[in-house]
ZAMARGU-4260 file (C-alpha; in steps of 0.2 Angstrom, whole numbers, plus 5000, padded with zeros to 4 digits):
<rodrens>
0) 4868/5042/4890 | 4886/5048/4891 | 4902/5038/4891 | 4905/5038/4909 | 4921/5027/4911
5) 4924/5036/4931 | 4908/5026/4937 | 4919/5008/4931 | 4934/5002/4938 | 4948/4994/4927
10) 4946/4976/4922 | 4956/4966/4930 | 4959/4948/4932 | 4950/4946/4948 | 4933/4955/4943
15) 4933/4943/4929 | 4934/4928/4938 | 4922/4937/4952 | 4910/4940/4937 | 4911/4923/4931
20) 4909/4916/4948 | 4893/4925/4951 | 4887/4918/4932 | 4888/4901/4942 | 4880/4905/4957
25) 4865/4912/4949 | 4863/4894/4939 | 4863/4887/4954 | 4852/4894/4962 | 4860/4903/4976
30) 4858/4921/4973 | 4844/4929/4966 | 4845/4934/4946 | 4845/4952/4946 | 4839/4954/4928
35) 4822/4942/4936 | 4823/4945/4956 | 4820/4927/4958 | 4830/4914/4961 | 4831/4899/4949
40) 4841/4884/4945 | 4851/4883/4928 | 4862/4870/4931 | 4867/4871/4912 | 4873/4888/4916
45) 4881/4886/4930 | 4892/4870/4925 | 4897/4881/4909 | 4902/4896/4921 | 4912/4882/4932
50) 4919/4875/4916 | 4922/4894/4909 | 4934/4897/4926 | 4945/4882/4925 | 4947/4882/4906
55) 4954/4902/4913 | 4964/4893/4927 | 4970/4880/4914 | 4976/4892/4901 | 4984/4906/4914
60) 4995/4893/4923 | 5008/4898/4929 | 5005/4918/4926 | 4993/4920/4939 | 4999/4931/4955
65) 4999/4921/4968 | 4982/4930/4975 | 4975/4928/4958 | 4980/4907/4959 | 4972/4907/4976
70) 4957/4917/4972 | 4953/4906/4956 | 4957/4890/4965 | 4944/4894/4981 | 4931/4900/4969
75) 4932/4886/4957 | 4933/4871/4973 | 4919/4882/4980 | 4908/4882/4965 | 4911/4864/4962
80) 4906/4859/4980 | 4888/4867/4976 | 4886/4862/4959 | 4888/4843/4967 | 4879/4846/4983
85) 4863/4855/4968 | 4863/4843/4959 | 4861/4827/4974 | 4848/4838/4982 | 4841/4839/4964
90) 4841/4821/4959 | 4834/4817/4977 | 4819/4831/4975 | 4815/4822/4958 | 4815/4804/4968
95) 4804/4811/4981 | 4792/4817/4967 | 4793/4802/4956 | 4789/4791/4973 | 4774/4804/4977
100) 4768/4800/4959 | 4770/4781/4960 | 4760/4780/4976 | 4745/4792/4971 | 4743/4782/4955
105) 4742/4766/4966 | 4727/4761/4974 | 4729/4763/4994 | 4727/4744/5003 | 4723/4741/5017
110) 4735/4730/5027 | 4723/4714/5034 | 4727/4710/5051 | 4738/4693/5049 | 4730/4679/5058
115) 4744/4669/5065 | 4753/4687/5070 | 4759/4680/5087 | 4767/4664/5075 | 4789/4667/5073
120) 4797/4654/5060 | 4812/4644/5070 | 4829/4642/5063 | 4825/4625/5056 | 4810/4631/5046
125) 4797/4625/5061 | 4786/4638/5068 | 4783/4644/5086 | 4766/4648/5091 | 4761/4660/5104
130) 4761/4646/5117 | 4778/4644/5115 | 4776/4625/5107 | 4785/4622/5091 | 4774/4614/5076
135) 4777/4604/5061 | 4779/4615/5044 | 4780/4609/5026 | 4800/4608/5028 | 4800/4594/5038
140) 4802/4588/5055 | 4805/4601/5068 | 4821/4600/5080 | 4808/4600/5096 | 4800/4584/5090
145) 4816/4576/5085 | 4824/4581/5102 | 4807/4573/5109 | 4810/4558/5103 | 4828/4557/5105
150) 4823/4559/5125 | 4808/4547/5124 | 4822/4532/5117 | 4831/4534/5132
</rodrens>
């Protein structure tokens, strides 16, 4: 294998900030490893990458091009952006398994029909049957009653 130094181009700021960025978006999953073919998550990688680049932006202040500033500044808000956005859709995937788990290691019941279903509970703690009439609970005297009698002293 000879030293073919033609085939690459000079480095140069932007191909390392390119190179860098492309470290972080393999980590995160969003284009394929080309060392596996397959696309996997390294959210460790990726943060280091993203941390990498504004370290780079941090130390080179102020004698970056203004191409160079704008290119590091879109590629690091962009990076961060899907490092967030992987990491909620992460956490949520881990929720939805966890809550797949919980409810396979529960027994299944089944929900009993509830005998008074057609029962609603009245401001006052009284309840309402289905016929519309309001019965005496354990709080205490409903407000029908009391408006019953109330009506019967007049």
């Amino acid at each position: 294998m000879g030293n073919n130094s033609s085939d690459l181009s000079a480095p140069t700021f932007s191909s390392l900030v390119v190179s860098l960025s492309s470290t972080a978006w393999i980590g995160l999953g969003k284009i394929v490893d080309p060392l596996t073919g397959k696309l996997k998550v390294d959210l460790k990688s990726a943060k280091y990458s993203i941390d990498t680049l504004i370290m780079l932006r941090e130390k080179t202040r102020g004698n970056l091009t203004e191409d160079e500033k704008r290119l590091l500044d879109s590629v690091i808000a962009d990076l961060q952006a899907n490092y967030a956005e992987t990491v909620f859709s992460s956490a949520e995937k881990k929720d939805e398994k966890d809550q797949e788990t919980d409810n396979r290691g529960q027994t299944e019941k089944k929900s009993e029909p509830r005998k008074e279903q057609d029962k609603s509970t009245v401001s006052d703690g009284s309840e309402k049957g289905a016929d519309g009439a309001v019965k005496q609970t354990a709080k205490g005297e409903s407000k029908q009653k009391g408006r019953d009698k109330k009506e019967e002293a007049k």
